[in-house]
TIDREN-260357 format. One record per atom (N, C-alpha, C, O): atom name; x, y, z. Coordinates in Angstrom, 2 decimals. Last residue first. Layout:
REM residues N
at_X_Y_Z
CA_X_Y_Z .
...
//
This chain:
REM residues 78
at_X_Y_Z
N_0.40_117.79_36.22 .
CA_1.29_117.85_36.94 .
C_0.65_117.21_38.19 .
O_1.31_117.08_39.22 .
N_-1.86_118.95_34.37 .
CA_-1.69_117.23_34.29 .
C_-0.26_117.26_35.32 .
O_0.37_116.28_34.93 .
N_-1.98_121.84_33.86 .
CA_-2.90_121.06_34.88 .
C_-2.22_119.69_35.03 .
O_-2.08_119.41_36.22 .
N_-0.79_121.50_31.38 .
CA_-0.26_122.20_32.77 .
C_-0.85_121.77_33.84 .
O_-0.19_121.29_34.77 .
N_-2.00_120.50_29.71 .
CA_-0.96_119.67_29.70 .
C_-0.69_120.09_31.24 .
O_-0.44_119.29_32.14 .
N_-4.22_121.90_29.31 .
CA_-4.53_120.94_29.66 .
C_-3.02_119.89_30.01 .
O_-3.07_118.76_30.49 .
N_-2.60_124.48_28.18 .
CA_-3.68_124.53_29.60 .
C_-4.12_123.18_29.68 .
O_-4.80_123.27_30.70 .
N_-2.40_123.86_25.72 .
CA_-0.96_124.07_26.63 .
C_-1.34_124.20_28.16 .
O_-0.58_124.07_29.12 .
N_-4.11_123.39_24.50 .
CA_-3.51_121.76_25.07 .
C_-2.81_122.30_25.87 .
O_-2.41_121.64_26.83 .
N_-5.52_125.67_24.42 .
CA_-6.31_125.19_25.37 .
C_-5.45_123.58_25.66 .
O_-5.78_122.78_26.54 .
N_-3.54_126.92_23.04 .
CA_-3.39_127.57_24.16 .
C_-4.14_126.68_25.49 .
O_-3.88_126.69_26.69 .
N_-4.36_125.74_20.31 .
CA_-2.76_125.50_21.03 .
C_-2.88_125.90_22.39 .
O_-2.24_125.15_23.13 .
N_-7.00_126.73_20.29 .
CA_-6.62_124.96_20.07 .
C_-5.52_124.89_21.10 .
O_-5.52_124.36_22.21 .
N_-8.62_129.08_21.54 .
CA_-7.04_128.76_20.60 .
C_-7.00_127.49_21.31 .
O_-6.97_127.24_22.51 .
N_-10.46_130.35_22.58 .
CA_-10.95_128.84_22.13 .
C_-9.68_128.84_21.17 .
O_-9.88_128.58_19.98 .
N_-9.91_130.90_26.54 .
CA_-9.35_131.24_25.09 .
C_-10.52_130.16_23.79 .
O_-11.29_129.31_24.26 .
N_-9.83_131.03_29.66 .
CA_-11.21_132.03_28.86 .
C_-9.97_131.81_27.19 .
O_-9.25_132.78_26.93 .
N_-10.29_128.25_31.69 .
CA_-9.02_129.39_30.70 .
C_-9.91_130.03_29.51 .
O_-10.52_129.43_28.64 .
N_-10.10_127.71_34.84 .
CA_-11.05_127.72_33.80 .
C_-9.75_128.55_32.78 .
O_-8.74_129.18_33.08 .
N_-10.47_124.92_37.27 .
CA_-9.77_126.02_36.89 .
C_-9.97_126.24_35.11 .
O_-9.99_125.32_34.28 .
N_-11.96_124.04_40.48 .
CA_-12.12_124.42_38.93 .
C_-11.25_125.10_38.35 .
O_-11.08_126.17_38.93 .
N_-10.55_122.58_43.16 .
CA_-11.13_123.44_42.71 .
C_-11.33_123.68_41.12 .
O_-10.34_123.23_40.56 .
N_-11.40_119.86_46.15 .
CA_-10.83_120.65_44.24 .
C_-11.45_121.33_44.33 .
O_-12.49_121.39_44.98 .
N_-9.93_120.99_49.07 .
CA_-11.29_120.35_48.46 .
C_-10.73_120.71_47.01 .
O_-9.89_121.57_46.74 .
N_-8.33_121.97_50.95 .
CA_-8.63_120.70_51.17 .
C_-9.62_120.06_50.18 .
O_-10.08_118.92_50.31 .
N_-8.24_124.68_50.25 .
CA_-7.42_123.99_49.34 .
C_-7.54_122.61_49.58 .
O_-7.06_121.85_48.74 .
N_-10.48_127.21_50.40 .
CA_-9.88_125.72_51.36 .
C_-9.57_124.92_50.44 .
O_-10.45_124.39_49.76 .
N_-8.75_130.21_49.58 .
CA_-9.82_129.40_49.10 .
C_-9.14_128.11_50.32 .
O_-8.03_128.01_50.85 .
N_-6.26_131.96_49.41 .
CA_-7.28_132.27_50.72 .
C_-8.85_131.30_50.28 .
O_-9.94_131.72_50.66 .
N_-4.58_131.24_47.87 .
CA_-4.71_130.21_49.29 .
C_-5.43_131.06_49.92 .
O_-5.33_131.01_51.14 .
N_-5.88_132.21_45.15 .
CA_-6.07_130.95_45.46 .
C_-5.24_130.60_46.86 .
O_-5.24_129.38_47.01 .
N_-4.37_135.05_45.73 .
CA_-6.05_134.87_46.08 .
C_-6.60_133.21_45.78 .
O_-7.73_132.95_46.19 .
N_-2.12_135.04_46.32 .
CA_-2.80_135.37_47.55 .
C_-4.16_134.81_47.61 .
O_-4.86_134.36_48.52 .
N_-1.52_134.13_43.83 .
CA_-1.32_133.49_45.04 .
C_-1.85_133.39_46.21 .
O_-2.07_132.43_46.94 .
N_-2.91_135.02_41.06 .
CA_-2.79_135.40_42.27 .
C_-2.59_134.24_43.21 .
O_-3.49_133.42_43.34 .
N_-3.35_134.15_38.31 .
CA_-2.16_134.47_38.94 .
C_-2.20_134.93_40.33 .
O_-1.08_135.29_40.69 .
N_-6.50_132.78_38.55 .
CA_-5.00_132.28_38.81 .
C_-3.84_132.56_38.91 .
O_-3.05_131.76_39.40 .
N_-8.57_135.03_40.12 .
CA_-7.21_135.19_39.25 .
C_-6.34_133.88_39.47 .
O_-5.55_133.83_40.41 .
N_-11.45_133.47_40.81 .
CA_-10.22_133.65_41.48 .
C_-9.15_134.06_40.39 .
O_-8.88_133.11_39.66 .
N_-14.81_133.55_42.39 .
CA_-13.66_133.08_41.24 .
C_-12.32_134.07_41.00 .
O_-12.35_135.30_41.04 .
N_-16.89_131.88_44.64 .
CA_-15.47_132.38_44.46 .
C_-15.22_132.40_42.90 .
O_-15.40_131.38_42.23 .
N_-19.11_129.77_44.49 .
CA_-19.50_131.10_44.24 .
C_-18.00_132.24_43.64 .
O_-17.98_133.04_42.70 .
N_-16.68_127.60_44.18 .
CA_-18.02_127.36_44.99 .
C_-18.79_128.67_43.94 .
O_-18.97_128.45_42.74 .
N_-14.19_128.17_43.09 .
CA_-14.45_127.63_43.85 .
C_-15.94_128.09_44.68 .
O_-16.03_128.83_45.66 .
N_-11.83_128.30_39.93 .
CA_-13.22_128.34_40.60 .
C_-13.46_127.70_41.64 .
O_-13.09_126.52_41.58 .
N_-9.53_130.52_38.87 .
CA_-9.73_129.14_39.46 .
C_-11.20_129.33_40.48 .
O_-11.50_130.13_41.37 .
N_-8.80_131.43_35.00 .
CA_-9.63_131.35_36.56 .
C_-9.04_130.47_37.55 .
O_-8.13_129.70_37.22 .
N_-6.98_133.04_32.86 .
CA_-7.09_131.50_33.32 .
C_-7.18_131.88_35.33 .
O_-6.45_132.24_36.26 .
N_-6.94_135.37_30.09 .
CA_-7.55_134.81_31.01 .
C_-7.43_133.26_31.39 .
O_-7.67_132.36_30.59 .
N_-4.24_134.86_27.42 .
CA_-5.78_135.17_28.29 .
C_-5.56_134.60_29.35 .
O_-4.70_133.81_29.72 .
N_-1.51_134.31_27.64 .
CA_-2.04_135.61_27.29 .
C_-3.42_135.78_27.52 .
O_-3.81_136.91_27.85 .
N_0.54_132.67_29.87 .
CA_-0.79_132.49_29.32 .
C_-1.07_134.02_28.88 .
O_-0.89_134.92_29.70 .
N_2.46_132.17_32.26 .
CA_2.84_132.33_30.73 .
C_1.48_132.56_29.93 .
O_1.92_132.66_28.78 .
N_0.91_132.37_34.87 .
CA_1.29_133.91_34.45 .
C_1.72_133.72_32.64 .
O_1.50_134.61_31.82 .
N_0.00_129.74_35.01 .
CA_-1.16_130.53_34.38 .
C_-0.05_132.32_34.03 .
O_-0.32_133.16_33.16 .
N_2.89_128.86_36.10 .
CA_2.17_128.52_34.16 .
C_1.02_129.51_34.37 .
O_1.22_130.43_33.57 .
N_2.68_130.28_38.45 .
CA_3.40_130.39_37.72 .
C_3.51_130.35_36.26 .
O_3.94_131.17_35.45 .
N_-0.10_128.99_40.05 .
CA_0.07_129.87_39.40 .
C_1.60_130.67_38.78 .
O_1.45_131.89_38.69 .
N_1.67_126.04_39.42 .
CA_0.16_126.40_39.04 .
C_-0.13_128.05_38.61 .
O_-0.33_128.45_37.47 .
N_3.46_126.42_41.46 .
CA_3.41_125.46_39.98 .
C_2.19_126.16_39.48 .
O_2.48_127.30_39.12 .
N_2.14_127.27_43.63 .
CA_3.41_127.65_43.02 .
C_3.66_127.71_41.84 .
O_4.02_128.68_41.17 .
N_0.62_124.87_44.49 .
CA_-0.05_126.17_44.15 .
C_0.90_126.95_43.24 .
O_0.49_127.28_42.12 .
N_2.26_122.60_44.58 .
CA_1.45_122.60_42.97 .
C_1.25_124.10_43.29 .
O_1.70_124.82_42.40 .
N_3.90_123.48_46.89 .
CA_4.78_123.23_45.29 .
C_3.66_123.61_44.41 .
O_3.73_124.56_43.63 .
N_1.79_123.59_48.30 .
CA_2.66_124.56_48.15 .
C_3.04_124.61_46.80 .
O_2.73_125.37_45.88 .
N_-0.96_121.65_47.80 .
CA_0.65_121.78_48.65 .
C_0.86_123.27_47.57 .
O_0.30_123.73_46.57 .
N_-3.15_121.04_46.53 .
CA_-3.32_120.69_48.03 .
C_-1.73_120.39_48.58 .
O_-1.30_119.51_49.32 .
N_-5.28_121.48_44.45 .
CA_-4.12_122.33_44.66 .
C_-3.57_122.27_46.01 .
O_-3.48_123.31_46.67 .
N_-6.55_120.02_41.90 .
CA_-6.49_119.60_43.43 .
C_-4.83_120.31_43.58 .
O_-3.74_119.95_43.13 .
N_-8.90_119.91_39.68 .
CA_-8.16_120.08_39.79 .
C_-7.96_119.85_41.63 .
O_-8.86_119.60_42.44 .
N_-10.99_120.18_37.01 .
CA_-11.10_120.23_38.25 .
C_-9.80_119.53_38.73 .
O_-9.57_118.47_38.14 .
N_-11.86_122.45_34.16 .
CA_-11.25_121.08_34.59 .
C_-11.10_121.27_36.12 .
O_-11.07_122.42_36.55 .
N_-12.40_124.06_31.20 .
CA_-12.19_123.96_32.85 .
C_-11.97_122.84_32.96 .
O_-11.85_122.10_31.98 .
N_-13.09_124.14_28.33 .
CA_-12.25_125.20_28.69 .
C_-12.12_125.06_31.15 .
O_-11.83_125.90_32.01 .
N_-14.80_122.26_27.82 .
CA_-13.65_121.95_27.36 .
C_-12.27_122.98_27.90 .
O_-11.05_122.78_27.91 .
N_-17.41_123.59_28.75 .
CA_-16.63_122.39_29.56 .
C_-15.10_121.97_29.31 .
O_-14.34_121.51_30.16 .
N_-18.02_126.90_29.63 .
CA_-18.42_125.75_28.86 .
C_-16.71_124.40_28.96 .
O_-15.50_124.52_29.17 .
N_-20.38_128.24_31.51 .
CA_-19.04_127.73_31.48 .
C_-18.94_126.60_30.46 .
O_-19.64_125.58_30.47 .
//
């Protein structure tokens, strides 16, 4: 995993999960969310609240486009 492309994160209401995977659907690659062994479609709803949202989780974006990796670091910053 290399570092510039994840970030740890805290998806601990409704709104952010919502928020969250909504921006990963604008994204043309790949964007994970990691938890423990788990790794998770960020567009899936289903499949980030079946993770324990009481704890951060990783969220990763498979691109090395400059623009795509601020537009994934800005999104997270909510």
């Amino acid at each position: 995993m290399e570092e510039k492309n994840t970030c740890v994160i805290k998806l601990n209401s409704l709104e952010k999960v919502k928020h969250f995977v909504d921006e990963a659907t604008t994204f043309e690659c790949d964007v994970d969310v990691i938890y423990g062994r788990y790794i998770i479609d960020a567009t899936s709803i289903m499949g980030i609240f079946s993770l324990d949202l009481t704890n951060p989780v990783t969220a990763m974006i498979h691109t090395d486009d400059y623009d795509e990796l601020k537009r994934f670091l800005d999104m997270i910053e909510f």
